[in-house]
C-alpha positions in Angstrom: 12.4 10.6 -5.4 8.7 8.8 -6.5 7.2 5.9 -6.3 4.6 5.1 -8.6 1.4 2.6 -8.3 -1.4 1.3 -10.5 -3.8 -0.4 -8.3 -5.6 -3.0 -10.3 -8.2 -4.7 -8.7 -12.5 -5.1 -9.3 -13.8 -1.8 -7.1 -12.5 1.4 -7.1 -14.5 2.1 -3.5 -12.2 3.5 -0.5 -11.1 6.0 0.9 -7.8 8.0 1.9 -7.4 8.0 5.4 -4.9 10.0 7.8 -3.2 7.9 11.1 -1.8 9.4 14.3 1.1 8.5 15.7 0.9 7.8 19.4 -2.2 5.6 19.0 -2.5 1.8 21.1 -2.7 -0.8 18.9 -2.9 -4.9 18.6 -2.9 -7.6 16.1 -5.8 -8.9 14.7 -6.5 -12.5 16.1 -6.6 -14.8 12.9 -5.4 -17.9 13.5 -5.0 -18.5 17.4 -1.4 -16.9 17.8 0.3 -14.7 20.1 -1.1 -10.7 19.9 1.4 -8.1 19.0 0.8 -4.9 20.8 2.7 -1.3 19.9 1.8 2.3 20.1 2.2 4.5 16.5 5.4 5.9 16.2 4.4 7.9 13.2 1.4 9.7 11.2 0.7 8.1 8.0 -2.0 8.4 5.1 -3.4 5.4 3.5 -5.8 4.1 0.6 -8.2 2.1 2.4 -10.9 -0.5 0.8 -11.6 -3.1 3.7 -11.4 -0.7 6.5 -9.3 1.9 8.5 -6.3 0.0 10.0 -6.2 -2.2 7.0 -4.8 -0.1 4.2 -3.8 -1.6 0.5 -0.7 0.9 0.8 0.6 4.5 2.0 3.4 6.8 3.0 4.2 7.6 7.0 5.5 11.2 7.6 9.5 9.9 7.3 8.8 8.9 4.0 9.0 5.5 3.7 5.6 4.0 1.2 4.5 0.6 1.9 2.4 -0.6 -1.7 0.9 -4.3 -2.3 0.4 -6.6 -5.3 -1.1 -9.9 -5.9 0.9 -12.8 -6.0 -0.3 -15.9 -6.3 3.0 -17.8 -5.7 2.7 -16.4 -1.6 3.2 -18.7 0.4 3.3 -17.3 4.2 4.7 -18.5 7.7 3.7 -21.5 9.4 2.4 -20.4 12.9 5.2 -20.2 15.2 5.6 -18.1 18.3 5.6 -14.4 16.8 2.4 -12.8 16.4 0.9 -12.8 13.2 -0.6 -9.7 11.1 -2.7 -10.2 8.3 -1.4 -9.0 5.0 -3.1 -5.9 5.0 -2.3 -4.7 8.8 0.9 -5.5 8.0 1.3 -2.8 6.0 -0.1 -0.5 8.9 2.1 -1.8 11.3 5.1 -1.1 9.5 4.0 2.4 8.3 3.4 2.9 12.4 6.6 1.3 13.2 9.8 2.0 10.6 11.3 5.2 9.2 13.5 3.0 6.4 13.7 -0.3 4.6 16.3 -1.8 6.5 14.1 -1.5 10.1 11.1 -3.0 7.8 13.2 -5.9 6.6 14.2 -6.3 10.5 10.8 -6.9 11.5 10.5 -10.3 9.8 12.1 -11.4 13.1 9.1 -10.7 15.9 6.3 -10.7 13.8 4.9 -12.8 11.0 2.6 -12.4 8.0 -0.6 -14.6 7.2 -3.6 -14.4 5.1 -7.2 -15.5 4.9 -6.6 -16.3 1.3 -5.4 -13.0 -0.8 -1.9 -13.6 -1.7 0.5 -10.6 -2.3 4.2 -9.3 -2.4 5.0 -5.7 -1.6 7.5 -2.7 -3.2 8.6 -0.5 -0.2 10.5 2.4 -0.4 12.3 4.9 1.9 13.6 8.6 2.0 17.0 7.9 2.1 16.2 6.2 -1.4 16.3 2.5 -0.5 14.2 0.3 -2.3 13.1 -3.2 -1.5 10.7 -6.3 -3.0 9.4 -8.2 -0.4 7.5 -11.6 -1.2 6.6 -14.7 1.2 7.9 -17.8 -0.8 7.8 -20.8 0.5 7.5 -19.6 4.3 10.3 -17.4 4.5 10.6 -13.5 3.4 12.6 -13.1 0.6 13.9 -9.6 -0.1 15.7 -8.3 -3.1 17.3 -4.9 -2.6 20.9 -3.1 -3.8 22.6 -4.9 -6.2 19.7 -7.9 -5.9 17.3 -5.4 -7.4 18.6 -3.9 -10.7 15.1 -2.7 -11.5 12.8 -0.7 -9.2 9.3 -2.5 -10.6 7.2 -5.0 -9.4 4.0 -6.4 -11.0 1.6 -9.5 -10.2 4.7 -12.2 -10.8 7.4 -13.1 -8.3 10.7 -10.5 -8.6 12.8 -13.4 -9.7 10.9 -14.8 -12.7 10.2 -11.3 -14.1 14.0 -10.0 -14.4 14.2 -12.8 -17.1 12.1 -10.9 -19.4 13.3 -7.5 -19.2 13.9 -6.5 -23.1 11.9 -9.1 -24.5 8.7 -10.1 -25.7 6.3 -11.8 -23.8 2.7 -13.0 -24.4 2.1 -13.0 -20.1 0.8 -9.9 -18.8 2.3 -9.5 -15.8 5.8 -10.2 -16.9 4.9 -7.6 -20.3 4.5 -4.7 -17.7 7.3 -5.5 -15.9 9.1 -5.3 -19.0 7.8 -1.9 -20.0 7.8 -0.2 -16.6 11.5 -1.4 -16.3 12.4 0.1 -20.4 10.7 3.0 -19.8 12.5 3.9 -16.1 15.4 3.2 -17.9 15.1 5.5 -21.1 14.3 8.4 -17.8 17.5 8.0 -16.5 19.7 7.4 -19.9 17.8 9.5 -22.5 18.1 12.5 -20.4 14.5 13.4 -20.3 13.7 16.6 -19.2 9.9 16.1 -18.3 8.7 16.7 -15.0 9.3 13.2 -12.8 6.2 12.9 -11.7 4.7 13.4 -14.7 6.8 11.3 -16.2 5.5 9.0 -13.7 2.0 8.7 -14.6 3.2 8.4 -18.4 4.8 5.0 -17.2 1.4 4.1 -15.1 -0.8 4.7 -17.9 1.3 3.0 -20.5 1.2 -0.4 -18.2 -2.7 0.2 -17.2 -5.4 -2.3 -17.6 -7.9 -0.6 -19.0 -11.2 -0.2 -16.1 -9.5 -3.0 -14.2 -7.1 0.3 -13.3 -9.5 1.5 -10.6 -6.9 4.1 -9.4 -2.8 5.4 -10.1 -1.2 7.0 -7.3 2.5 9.0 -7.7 4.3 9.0 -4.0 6.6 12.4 -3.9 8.3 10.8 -1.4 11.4 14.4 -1.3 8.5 16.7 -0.5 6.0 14.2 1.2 3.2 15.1 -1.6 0.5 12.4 -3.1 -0.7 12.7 -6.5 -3.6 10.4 -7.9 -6.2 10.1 -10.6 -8.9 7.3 -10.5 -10.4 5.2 -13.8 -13.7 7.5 -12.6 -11.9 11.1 -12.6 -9.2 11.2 -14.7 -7.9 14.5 -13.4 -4.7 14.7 -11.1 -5.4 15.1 -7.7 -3.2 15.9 -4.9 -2.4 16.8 -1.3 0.5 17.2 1.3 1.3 15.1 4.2 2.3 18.3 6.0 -0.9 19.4 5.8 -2.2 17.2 8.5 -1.9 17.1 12.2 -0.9 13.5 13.3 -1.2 14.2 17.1 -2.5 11.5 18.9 -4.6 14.5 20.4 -5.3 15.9 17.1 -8.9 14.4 14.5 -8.0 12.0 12.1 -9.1 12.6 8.8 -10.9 11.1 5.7 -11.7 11.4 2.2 -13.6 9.7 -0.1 -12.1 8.1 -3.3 -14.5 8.5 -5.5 -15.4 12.4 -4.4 -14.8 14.0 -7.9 -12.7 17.2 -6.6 -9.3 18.6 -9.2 -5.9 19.7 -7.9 -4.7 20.3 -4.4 -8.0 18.3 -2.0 -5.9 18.5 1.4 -8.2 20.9 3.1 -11.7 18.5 1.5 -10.6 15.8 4.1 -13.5 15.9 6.4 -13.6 14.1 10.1 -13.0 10.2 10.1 -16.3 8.9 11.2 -16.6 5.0 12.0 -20.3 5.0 10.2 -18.5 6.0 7.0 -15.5 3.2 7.1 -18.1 0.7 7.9 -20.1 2.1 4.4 -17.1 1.8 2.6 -15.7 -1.4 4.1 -19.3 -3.3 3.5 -19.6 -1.9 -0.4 -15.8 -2.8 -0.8 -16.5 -6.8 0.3 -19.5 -6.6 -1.8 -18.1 -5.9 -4.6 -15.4 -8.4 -4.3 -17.1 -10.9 -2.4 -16.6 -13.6 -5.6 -12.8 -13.2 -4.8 -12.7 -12.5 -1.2 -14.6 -14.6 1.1 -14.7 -13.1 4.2 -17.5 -14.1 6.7 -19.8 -11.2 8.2 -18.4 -11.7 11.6 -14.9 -11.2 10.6 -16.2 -7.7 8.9 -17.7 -6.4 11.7 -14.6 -7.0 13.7 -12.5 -5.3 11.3 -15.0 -2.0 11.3 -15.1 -2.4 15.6 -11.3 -2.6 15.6 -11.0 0.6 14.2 -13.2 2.0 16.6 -11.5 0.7 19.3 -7.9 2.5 18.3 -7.2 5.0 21.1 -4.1 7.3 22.2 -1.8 5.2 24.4 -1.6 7.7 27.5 
């Protein structure tokens, strides 16, 4: 089983980033709420723009990926009594917290979703080959899965909206991706092709690319826990094992950098997370994007010192 992602957005700055399990951790305080606190279940690695913590998407050591798109029909909780997570810890907490989809879906019920203003519905996945869309439409998670979700593809409109133009043409980009991820998956499974699936993968990633908007493509092997990826600056296939790192609470997290410019298998080029080098990378990211993501220098810094903060729970 894969899961495939093109991540389209204006910077290609980040970095991969490995999370222990075991680790003490809160909610963000956004917007006045009540604080969720848990302690990491599991180990995870992450993409990372806007700061360890605060991934765009990832895969925890059970197998179950967590990826995000832009959605500009979100509309998220009104404040109520469960503690809110921003959109982006969200996907931490839940890559901390659940082995499957179903325990993900569950956790709509003590904790909430909100955002300072960057709108986006998620594809998750899990090992035992559940799949899931999950968008915030008019307050309320809406989730299509099993027999709800004939297609496994999500782009940048809402799930609904896009199965209507499956095998037709469109002039909306968005919707035209859908369309061709969705043919193309289905000539795999009915044209009995016999090249390599995550290979196969990337052919559907490149063929709904946007061009240098593409800033990186990522293939989850979610049956032997392996990451492949290739970025718009290094167009060579990367890769590297989750079972290559130690997620003890006791043991070094680890880092890499997105844009290092290494071929094939990088697992042992992860270097020591250091809380200088998120802050580096979490200050360029803003920068780059600060026409489309507003976020005050005060609320950076506290995403950089949260990170620091994370410790082992005993």
């Amino acid at each position: 089983m894969v899961f495939g992602k093109n991540y389209d957005w204006m910077t290609g700055t980040g970095m991969i980033n490995t999370n222990l399990r075991g680790l003490a951790k809160s909610s963000l305080p956004l917007d006045g709420g009540n604080i969720l606190k848990w302690t990491s279940k599991y180990g995870s690695t992450t993409f990372n723009q806007y700061g360890k913590e605060f991934p765009n998407g990832g895969m925890n050591e059970k197998g179950l990926v967590v990826e995000l798109m832009w959605l500009s029909e979100s509309e998220y909780p009104a404040k109520d009594n469960r503690p809110a997570l921003s959109v982006l810890q969200w996907i931490q907490y839940q890559l901390d917290n659940c082995s499957s989809v179903d325990e993900l879906v569950a956790t709509d019920k003590i904790t909430r979703i909100t955002s300072t203003g960057t709108p986006q519905h998620y594809l998750v996945a899990d090992s035992k080959g559940q799949v899931a869309t999950i968008e915030f439409l008019k307050g309320k998670m809406v989730v299509h899965r099993g027999d709800k979700l004939p297609y496994p593809v999500l782009a940048n409109s809402t799930y609904q909206s896009s199965l209507s133009v499956v095998n037709r043409n469109t002039s909306d980009n968005s919707l035209d991706r859908f369309s061709k991820a969705c043919n193309m998956v289905q000539q795999y499974t009915k044209a009995n092709i016999n090249k390599p699936l995550v290979d196969y993968s990337f052919d559907i990633l490149n063929k709904v690319a946007q061009g240098g908007f593409t800033k990186w493509s990522i293939v989850y092997d979610i049956t032997n826990k392996k990451v492949f990826y290739k970025t718009n600056s290094a167009q060579h296939v990367k890769t590297f094992s989750l079972n290559d790192f130690n997620y003890a609470c006791s043991a070094q997290p680890k880092s890499y950098n997105l844009r290092s410019d290494d071929k094939g298998d990088i697992s042992k080029n992860f270097t020591a997370y250091s809380n200088e080098q998120n802050k580096v990378v979490l200050k360029a990211a803003f920068k780059e994007t600060g026409n489309s993501i507003n976020i005050d220098e005060r609320l950076q810094n506290s995403l950089v010192e949260f990170a620091a903060r994370v410790r082992c729970s005993n």
